[in-house]
C-alpha positions as CSV (number, residue, x, y, z in Angstrom):
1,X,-14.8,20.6,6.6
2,X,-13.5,23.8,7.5
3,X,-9.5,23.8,9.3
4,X,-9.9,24.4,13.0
5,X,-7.2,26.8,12.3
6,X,-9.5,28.9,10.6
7,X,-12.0,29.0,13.5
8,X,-9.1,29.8,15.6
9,X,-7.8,32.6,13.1
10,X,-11.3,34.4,13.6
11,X,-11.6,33.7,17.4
12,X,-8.3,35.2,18.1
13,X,-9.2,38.4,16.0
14,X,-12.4,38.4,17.9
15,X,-10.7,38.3,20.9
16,X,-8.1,41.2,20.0
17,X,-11.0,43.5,19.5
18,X,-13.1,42.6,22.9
19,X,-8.8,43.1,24.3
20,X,-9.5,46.9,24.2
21,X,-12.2,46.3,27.2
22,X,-10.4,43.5,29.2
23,X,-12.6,45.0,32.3
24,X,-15.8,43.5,30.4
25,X,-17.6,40.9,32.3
26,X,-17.9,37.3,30.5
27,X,-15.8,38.0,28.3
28,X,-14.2,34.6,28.4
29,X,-17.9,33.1,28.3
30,X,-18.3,35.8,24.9
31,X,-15.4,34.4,23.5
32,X,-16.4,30.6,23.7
33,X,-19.5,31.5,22.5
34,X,-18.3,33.5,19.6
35,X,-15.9,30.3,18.4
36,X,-19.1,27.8,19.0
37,X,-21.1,29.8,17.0
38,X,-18.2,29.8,14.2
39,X,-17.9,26.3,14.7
40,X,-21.3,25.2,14.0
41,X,-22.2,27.7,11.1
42,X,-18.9,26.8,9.3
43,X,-20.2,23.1,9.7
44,X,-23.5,24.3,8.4
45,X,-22.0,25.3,5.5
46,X,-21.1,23.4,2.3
47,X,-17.3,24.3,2.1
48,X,-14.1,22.3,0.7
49,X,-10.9,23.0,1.8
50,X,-8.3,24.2,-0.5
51,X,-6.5,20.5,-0.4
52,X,-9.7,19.0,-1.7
53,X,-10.2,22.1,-4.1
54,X,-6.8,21.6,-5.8
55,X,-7.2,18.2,-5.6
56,X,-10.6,18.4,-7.4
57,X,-8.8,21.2,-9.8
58,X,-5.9,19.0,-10.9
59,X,-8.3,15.9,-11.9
60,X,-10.1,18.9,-14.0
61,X,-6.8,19.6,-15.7
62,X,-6.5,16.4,-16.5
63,X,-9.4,15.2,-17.7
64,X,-9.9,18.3,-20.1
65,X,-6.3,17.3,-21.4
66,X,-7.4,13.8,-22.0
67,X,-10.6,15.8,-23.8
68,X,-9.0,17.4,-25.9
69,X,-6.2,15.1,-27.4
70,X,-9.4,12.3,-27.7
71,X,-11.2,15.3,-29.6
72,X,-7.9,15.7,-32.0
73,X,-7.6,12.1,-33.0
74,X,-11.5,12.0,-33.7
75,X,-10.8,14.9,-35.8
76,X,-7.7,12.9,-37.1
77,X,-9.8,9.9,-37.7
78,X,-12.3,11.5,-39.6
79,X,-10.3,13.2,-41.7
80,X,-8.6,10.4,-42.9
81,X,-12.3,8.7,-43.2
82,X,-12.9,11.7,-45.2
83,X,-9.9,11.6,-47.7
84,X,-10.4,7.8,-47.6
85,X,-14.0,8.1,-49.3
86,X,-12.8,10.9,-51.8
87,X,-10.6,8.8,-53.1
88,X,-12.4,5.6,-53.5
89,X,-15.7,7.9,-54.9
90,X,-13.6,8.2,-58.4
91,X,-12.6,4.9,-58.6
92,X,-15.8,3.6,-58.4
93,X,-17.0,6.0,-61.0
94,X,-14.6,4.7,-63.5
95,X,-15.5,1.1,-62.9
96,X,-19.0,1.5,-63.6
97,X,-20.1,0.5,-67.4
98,X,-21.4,2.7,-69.9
């Protein structure tokens, strides 16, 4: 959900430009208006905040380190498996009879 201090933020600069005409009628009324209508299309909206964002962004960090060292001792792992089957192929070879 959006910060109400957002809403606010926008309201207040909404408000600065009706300040020019401060002789306008319903201005207050506009005003309200204006920071309901903020209000309820913000909530319409499918937006984060930038807690949940970085939040969300440091779990990615994360979990893309934990990928990649899992992804290094695979490699590891088969490697070895490799070089582990190289060298018992010629030993086999030289126990079979001719």
């Amino acid at each position: 959900m959006i910060h109400q201090k957002l809403i606010d933020n926008l309201s207040s600069q909404f408000s600065q430009l009706l300040g020019s005409r401060p002789d306008m009628p319903g201005q207050q009324e506009l005003q309200q208006q204006v920071k309901t209508l903020l209000q309820g299309s913000f909530a319409k909206l499918d937006l984060v905040t930038r807690d949940e964002f970085d939040a969300q962004q440091a779990v990615l960090l994360r979990t893309r380190e934990r990928l990649e060292q899992l992804e290094a001792r695979l490699a590891a792992l088969e490697s070895d498996g490799m070089a582990a089957a190289e060298t018992a192929a010629p030993e086999q070879q030289d126990d079979t009879p001719r």
